[in-house]
C-alpha positions in Angstrom: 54.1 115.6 109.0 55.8 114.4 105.8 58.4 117.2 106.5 59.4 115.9 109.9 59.8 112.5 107.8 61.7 113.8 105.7 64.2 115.0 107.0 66.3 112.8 108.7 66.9 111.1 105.3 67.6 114.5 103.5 70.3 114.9 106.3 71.7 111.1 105.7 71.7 112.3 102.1 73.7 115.0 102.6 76.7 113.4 104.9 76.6 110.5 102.3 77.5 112.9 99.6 79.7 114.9 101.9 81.6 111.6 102.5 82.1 111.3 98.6 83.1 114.7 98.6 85.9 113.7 100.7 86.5 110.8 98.6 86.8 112.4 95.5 89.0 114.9 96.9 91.4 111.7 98.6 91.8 110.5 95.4 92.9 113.3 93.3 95.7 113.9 96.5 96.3 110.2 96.2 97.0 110.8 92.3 98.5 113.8 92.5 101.0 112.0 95.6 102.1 109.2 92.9 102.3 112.0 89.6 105.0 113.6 92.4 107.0 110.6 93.1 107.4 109.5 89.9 108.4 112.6 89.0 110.9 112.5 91.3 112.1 109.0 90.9 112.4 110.0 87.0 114.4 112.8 87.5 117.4 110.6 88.5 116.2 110.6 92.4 116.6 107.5 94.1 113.5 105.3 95.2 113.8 106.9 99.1 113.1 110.5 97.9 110.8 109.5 95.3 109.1 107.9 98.7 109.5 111.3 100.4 108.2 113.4 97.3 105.0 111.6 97.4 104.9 111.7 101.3 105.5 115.4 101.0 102.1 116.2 98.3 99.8 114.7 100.6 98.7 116.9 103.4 100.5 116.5 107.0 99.9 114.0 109.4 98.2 111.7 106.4 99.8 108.0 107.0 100.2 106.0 103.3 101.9 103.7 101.7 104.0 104.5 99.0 106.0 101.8 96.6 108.0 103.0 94.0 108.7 100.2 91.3 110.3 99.6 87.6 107.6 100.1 85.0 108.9 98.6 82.1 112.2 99.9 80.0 113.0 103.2 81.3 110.2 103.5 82.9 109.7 103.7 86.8 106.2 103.5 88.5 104.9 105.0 91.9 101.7 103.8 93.9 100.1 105.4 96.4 97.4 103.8 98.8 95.4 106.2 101.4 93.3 105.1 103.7 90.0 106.8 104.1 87.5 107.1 106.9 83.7 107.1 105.8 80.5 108.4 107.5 78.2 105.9 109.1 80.7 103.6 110.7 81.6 102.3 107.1 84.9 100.0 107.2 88.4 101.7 106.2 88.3 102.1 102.8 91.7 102.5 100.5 92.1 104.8 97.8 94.7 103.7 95.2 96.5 105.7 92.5 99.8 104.8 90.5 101.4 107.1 88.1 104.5 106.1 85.4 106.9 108.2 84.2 110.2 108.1 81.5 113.5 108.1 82.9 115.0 111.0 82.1 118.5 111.1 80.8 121.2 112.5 83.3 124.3 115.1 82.4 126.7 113.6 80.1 129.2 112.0 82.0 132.5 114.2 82.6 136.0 113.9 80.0 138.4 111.5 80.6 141.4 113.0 82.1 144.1 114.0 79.5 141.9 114.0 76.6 
């Protein structure tokens, strides 16, 4: 009898952690989404394919917002929110993630003409 009891909260137990599961693994796409932005906005890209980099880590058909910013002196900043459905009916929740990087120095700008 304490069986039958028992299990329906051993099976709400195991979608809770299943929905963590997911969670955790949002977040590190989420993370890895801004790493590849700023990456790409470091690299001397411009903010829109810094915007597209980060679009283009996170799996297909995923909807986020992505903001690429200045992070201080040379520095350039990209944030990623990702929305995230829950078991259980619980509301939207957003997973955040921002990752800075250096500006890297671009080629050496080309002679003058004549010298």
């Amino acid at each position: 009898m304490e069986l039958a009891a028992a299990i329906p909260l051993l099976v709400a137990v195991t979608l809770a952690m299943v929905g963590l599961l997911g969670l955790a693994r949002d977040q590190v796409l989420a993370q890895g989404a801004a790493r590849e932005g700023a990456r790409q906005a470091a690299i001397g890209g411009d903010r829109a394919s810094a915007v597209v980099a980060a679009r283009a880590a996170l799996p297909a058909g995923r909807s986020a917002r992505v903001v690429v910013a200045d992070a201080g002196a040379g520095r350039v900043g990209v944030r990623v929110e990702l929305p995230v459905r829950l078991p259980f009916g619980v509301p939207l929740v957003t997973v955040r993630a921002t990752a800075v990087a250096a500006l890297e120095p671009g080629p050496p700008p080309p002679p003058a003409p004549g010298s």
